[in-house]
N, C-alpha and C positions, 0 to 999 in steps of 0.2 A: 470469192466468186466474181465473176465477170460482171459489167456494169449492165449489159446489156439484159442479159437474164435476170436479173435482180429487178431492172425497170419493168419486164414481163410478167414476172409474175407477180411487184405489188397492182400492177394495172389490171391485168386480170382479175387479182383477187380483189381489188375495188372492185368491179363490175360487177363478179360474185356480191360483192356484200350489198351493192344498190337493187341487184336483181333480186337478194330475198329479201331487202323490207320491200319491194316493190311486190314481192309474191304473199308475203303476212297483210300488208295493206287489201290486195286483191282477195285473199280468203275470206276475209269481213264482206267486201261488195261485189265480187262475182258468186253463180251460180257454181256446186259443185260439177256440171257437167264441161266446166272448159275444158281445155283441151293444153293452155298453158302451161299449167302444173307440169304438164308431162315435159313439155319442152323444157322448162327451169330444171326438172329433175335430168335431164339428159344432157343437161350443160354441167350440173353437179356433181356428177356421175364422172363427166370427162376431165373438168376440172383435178378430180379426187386420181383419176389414173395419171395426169400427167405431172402434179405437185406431191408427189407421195410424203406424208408426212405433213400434210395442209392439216387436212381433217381427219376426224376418228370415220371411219369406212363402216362401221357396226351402227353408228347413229345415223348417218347419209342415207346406209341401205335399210334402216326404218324406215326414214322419213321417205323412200323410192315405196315399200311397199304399202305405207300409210296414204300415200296419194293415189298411187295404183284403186287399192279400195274404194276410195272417197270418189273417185271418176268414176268406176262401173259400182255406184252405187247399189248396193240390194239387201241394205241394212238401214235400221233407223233407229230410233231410241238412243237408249244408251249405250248402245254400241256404237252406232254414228258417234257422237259425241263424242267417246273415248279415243276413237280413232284423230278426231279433229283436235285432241287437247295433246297426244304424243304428236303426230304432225306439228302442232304449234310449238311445243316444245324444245323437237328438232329444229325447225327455222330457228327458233331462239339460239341454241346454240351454234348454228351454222353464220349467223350474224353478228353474234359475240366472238365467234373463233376467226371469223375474216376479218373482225373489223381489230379484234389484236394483233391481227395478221400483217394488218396495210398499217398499224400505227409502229408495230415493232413492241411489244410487249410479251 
């Protein structure tokens, strides 16, 4: 591959990987009504169509409909909960699979 593209997409997918511990830190101390989430997941989302083969696309579009929910909230209990622990989940692996991404493993 070309040097150019190779430098794009470890930089992007660094930025990916600062943007979601930046988003797992945010889940602890913002309120579920931000509006973030959605934008981190729309970046996730584009990331995933242009590096095909970055990420698993069956866990990302969890984690899109895990946040969808958690924003228009209209559950609570242990449903809430459950939703926020596959959400956690997902960023977990979205953070681990970037961050092997930008190391090369």
């Amino acid at each position: 591959m070309g040097g150019t593209s190779d430098t794009t997409f470890v930089l992007l997918t660094f930025i990916l990987l600062v943007l979601t511990v930046w988003m797992v830190l945010g889940r602890f101390t913002r309120g579920l009504e931000s509006n973030w989430p959605l934008v981190y997941y729309f970046m996730v989302v584009a990331y995933l169509k242009a590096f095909d083969g970055g990420l698993n696309p069956y866990l990302v579009y969890v984690a899109v409909v895990c946040g969808l929910f958690l924003r228009f909230e209209f559950m609570g209990g242990i449903i809430l909960k459950a939703f926020r622990t596959v959400e956690m989940f997902t960023l977990v692996y979205i953070g681990l699979r970037t961050f092997s991404l930008v190391v090369g493993l």
